[in-house]
C-alpha positions as CSV (number, residue, x, y, z in Angstrom):
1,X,184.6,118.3,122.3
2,X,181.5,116.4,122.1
3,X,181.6,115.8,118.8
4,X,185.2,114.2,118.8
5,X,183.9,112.3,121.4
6,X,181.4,111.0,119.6
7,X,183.3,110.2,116.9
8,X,186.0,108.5,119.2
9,X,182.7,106.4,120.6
10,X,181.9,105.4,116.8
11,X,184.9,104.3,116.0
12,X,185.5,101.9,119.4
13,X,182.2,100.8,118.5
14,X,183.3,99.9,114.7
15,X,186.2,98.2,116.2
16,X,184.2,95.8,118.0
17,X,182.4,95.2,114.9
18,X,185.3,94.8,112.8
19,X,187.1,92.2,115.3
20,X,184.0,89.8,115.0
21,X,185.1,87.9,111.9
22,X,188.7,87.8,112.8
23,X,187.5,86.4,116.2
24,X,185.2,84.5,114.2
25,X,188.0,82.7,111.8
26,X,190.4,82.4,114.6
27,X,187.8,79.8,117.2
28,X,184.9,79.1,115.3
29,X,186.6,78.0,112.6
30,X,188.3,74.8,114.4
31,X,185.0,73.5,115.1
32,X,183.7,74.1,112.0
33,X,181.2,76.9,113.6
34,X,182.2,79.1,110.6
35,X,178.4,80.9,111.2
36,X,177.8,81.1,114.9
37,X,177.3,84.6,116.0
38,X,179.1,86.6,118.2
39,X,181.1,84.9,121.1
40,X,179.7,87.7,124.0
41,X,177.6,90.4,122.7
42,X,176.0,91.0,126.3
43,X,179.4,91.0,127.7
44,X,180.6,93.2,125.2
45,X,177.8,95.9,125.8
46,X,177.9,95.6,129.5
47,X,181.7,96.4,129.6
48,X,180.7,99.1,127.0
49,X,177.7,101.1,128.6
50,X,180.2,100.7,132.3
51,X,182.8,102.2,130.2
52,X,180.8,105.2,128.8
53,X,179.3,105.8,132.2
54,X,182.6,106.0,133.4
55,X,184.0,108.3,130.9
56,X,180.7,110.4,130.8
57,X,181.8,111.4,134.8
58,X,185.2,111.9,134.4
59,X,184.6,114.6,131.4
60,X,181.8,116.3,133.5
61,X,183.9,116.0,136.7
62,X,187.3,117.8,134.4
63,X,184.9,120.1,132.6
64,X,182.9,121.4,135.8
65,X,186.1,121.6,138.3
66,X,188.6,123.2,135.8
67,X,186.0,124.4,133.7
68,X,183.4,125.9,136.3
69,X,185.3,126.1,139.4
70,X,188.9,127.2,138.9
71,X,187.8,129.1,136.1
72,X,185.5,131.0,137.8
73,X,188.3,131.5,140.7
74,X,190.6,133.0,137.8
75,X,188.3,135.3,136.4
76,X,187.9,137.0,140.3
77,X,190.8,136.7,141.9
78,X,193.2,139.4,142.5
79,X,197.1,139.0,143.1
80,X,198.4,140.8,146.5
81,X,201.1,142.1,147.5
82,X,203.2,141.8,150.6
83,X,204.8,145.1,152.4
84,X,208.1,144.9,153.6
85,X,209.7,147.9,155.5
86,X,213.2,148.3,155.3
87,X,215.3,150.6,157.8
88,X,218.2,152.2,156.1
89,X,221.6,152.1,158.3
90,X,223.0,156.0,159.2
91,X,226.2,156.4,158.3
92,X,226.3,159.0,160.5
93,X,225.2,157.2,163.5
94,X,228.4,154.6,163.6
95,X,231.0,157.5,162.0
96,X,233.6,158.0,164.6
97,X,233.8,161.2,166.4
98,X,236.4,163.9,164.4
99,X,236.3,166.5,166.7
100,X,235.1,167.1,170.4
101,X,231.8,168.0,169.3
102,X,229.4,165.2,169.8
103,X,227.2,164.5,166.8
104,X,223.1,163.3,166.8
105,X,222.7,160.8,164.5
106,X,220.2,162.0,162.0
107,X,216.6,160.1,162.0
108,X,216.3,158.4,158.5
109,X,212.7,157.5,157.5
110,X,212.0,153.8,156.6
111,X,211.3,152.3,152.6
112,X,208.3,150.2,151.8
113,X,209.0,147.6,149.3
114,X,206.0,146.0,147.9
115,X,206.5,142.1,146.5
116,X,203.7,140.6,144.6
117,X,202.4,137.3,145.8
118,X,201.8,134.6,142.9
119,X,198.8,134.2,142.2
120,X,196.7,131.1,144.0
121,X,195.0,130.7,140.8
122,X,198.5,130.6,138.7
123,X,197.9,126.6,138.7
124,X,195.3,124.2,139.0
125,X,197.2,122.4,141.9
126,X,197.7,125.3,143.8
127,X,194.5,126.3,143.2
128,X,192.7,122.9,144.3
129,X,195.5,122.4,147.4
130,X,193.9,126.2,148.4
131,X,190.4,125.0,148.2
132,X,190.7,121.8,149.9
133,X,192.7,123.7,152.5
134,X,189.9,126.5,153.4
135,X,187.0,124.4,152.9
136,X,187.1,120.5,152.6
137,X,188.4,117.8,149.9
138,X,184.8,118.4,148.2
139,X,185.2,122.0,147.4
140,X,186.0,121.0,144.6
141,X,182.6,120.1,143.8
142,X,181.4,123.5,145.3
143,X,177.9,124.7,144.0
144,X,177.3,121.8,142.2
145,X,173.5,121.7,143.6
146,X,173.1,125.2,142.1
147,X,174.1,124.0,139.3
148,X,172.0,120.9,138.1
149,X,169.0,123.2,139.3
150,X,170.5,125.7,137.0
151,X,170.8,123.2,134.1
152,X,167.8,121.3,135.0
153,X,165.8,124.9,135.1
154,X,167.3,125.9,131.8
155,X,166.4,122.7,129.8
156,X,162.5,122.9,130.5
157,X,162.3,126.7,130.3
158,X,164.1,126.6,126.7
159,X,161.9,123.8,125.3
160,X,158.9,126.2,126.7
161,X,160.1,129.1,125.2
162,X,161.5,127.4,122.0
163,X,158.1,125.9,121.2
164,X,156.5,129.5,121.7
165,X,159.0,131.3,119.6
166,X,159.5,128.3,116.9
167,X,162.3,126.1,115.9
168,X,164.0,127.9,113.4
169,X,167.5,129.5,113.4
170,X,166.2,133.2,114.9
171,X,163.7,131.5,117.1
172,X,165.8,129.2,118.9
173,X,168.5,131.6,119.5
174,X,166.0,134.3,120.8
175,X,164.9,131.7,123.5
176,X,168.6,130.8,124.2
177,X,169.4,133.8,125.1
178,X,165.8,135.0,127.2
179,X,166.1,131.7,128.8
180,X,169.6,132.7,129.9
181,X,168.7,136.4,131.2
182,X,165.3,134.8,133.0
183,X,167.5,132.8,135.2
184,X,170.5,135.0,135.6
185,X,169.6,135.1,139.3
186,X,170.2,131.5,139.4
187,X,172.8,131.6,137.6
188,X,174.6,134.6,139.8
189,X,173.5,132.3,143.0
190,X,176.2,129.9,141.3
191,X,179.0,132.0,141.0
192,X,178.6,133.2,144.9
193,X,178.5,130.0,146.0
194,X,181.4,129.1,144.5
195,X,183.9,131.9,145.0
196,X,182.6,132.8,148.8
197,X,184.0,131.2,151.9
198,X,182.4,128.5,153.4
199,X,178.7,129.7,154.8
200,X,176.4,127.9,157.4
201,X,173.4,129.5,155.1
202,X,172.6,127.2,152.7
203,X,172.2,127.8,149.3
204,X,168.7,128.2,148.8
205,X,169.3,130.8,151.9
206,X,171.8,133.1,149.8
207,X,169.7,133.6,147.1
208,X,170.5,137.5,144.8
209,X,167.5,139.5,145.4
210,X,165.6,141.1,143.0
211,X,167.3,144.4,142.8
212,X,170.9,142.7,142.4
213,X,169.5,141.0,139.7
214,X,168.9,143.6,137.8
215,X,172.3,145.3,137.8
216,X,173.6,141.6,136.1
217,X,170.6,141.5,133.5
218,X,172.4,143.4,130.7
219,X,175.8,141.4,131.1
220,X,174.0,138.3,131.1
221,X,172.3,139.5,128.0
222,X,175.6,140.4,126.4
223,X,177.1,137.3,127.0
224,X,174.0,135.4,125.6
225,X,174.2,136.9,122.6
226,X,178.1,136.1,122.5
227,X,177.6,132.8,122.7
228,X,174.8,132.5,119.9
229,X,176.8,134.1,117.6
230,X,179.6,131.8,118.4
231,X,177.3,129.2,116.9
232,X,176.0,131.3,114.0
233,X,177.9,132.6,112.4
234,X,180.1,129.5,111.7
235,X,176.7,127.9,110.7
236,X,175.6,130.8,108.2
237,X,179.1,130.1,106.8
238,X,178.9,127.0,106.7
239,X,175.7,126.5,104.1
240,X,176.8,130.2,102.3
241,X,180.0,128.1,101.5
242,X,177.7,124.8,100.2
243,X,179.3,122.9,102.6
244,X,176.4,121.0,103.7
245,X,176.6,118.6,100.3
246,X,180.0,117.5,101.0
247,X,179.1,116.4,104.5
248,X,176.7,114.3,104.1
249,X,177.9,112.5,100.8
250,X,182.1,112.6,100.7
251,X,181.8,111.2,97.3
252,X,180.8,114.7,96.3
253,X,184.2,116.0,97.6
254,X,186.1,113.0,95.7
255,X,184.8,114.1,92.1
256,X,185.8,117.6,92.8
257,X,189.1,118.4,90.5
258,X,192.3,119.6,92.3
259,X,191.8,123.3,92.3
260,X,188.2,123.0,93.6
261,X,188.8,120.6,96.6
262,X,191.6,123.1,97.9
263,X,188.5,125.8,97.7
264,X,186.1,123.2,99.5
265,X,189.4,123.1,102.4
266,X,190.1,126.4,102.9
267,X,186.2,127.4,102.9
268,X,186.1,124.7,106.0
269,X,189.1,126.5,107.2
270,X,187.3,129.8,107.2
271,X,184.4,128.1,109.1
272,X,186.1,126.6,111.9
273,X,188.4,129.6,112.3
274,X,185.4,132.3,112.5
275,X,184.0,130.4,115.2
276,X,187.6,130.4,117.2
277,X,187.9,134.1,116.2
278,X,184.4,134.7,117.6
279,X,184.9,132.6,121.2
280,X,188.0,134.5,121.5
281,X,187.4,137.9,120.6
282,X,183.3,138.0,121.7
283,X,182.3,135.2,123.8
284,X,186.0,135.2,125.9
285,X,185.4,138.4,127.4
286,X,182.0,138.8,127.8
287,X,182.0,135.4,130.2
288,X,185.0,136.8,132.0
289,X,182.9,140.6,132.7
290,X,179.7,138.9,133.4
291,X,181.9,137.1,136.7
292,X,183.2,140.0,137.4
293,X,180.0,141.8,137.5
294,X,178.1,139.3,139.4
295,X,181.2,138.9,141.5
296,X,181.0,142.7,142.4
297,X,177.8,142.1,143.7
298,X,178.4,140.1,146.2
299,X,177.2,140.6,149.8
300,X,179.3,142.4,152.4
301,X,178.9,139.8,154.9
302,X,180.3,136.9,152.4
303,X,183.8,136.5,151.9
304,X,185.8,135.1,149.0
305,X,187.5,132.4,148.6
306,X,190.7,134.0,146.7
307,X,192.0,137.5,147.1
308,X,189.5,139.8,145.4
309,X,189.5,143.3,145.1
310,X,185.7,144.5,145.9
311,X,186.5,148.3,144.2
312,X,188.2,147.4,141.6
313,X,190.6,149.5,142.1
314,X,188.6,152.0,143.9
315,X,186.0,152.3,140.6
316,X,183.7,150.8,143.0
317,X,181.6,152.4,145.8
318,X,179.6,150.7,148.0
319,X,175.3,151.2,147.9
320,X,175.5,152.1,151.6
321,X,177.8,155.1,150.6
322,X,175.9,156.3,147.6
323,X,177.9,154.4,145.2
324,X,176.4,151.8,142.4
325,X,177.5,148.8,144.3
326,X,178.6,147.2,141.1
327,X,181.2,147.5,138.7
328,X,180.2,148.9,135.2
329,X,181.0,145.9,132.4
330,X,184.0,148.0,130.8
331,X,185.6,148.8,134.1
332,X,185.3,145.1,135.0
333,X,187.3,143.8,131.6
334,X,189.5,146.8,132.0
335,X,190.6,145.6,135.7
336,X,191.2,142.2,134.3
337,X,195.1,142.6,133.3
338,X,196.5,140.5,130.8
339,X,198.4,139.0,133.3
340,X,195.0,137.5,134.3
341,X,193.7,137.0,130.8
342,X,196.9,134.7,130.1
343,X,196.2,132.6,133.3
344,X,193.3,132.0,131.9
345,X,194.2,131.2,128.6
346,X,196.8,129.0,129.6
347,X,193.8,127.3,131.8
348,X,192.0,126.4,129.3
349,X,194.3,124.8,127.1
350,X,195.5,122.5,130.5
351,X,191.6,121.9,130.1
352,X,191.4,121.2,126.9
353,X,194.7,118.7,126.7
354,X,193.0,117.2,129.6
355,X,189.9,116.5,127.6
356,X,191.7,115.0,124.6
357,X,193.9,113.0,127.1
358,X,190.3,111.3,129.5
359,X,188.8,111.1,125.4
360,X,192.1,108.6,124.2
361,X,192.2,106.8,127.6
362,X,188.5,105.8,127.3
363,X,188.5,105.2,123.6
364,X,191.6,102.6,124.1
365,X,189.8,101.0,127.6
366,X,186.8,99.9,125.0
367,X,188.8,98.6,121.9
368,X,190.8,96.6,124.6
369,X,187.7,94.8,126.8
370,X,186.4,94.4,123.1
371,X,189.6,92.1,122.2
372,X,189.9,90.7,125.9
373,X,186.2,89.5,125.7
374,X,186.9,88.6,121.9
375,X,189.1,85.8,123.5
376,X,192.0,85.0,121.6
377,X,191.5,88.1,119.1
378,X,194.0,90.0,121.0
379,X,196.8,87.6,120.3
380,X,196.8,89.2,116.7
């Protein structure tokens, strides 16, 4: 996504550029100013950097409350279901009397029904109407403070480790992924803070301890490495392929024949879909089992948010009762029904159109205050 953005930002930028002359040979040109420069280049990049700032917020804000917080609420939550007792009518007790003998009606023992609720998670309004609800219109913004420490903490601690280990390929994903597991504390902190109800501790207070640290450290680890091979292995395709030459010069694609530009395409295809294949079948559910994990370790005292079920389905036992207090990472995809899994899915891609939808907004917003501060460009 922040590469089309980029792209998107280019090519409002080109725009600009491109509308000088025209703007130029449309009002200069009656005063015979055919070589002044541009009309209201300060102007221009004032409205520009505004605009960016702008749209730089509204992606973070989409991509940290769908993204981070109603994700994370999907991943956890578990649908309930509502008794309902139902007393069968005798037959016996209204039949009327055939003989002289009087007749007991006969006891008849009641039937449980059980209804599931839909899910508070099922869509994204329900799911911020539920939030707002239980704990304020900034909920939706929960554990943001955890967060930028989190991100803040991970960008220094990377470049340490990165320029200890090196930065080649190898290197830089081996600090990745111990700059990951380090903080997973941190990182744990985040997902507590976001699925719990609302505490008077604040969050510094609530910190994991040491010991529930380590019952997360080889999940985090897991899903670490996921994500580095997300970015690998498309990469290692992408040079075994010699893609890299038709990149950076197109020309070199152009004076390909026929047959070897449809090799050149579907070698691309084969990049792009190995790194899909990969979030989907590696990186997918090792996110979803490390929430689960760290949401099994969760405190006693705190409660969630969303309906969650703290055995998962009775394969958990609590510490104080000689159990683990944490679900194993198998048993915590396992309980995750595909129900769930499509939720999420479907998530995601309301995420993603989202994206694409604040991306075209934003891009159109700077070609028009280019043309509106053009002047009489945006007649043509």
């Amino acid at each position: 996504m922040s590469g089309i953005a980029h792209h998107l930002v280019k090519r409002s930028i080109d725009a600009g550029r491109e509308s000088y002359p025209r703007y130029r040979s449309a009002s200069f040109a009656q005063n015979g100013e055919d070589n002044k420069p541009f009309g209201h280049p300060h102007a221009v990049a004032a409205a520009l950097v505004l605009t960016a700032i702008v749209w730089f917020l509204a992606m973070s804000a989409v991509q940290y409350i769908y993204g981070g917080v109603v994700a994370t609420l999907t991943m956890i939550e578990t649908p309930t279901a509502t008794a309902v007792k139902i007393d069968p009518a005798s037959d016996e007790a209204d039949a009327p009397l055939l003989s002289g003998d009087e007749k007991k009606p006969t006891a008849t023992d009641p039937e449980l029904f059980y209804i599931k609720t839909k899910p508070i998670t099922s869509k994204i309004r329900t799911t911020i109407k539920h939030l707002v609800a239980e704990a304020g219109p900034w909920s939706r913004f929960r554990g943001l403070q955890v967060a930028m420490v989190y991100h803040f903490a991970h960008q220094i601690l990377l470049q340490a480790l990165t320029g200890l280990f090196g930065h080649s390929m190898i290197p830089q994903s081996l600090a990745a992924i111990a700059t990951t597991v380090i903080l997973c504390r941190l990182q744990m902190l985040w997902t507590h803070v976001v699925i719990s109800s609302p505490s008077e501790k604040k969050w510094y207070q609530r910190f994991p301890t040491i010991q529930q640290g380590k019952k997360i450290v080889l999940p985090t680890a897991v899903w670490a490495l996921a994500e580095q091979a997300a970015i690998y292995i498309p990469v290692t395709l992408f040079f075994a392929f010699g893609l890299e030459g038709y990149a950076s010069n197109a020309g070199n694609f152009n004076n390909l024949s026929p047959m070897q530009q449809k090799s050149v395409m579907l070698a691309s295809l084969a990049v792009l879909m190995s790194g899909l294949v990969t979030a989907a079948l590696v990186v997918f559910p090792a996110h979803v089992t490390l929430k689960r994990v760290q949401a099994s370790v969760l405190s006693e005292e705190n409660d969630t948010i969303v309906p969650f079920d703290r055995t998962f389905g009775g394969k958990v036992q609590p510490e104080i009762v000689g159990g683990k207090g944490v679900v194993s990472m198998l048993d915590a995809w396992k309980t995750f029904d595909w129900a769930a899994r499509f939720r999420l899915v479907v998530l995601y891609a309301k995420i993603f159109a989202i994206q694409v939808a604040t991306c075209i907004f934003f891009v159109s917003l700077a070609v028009f205050e280019v043309r509106m501060i053009n002047g009489d460009y945006i007649l043509y």
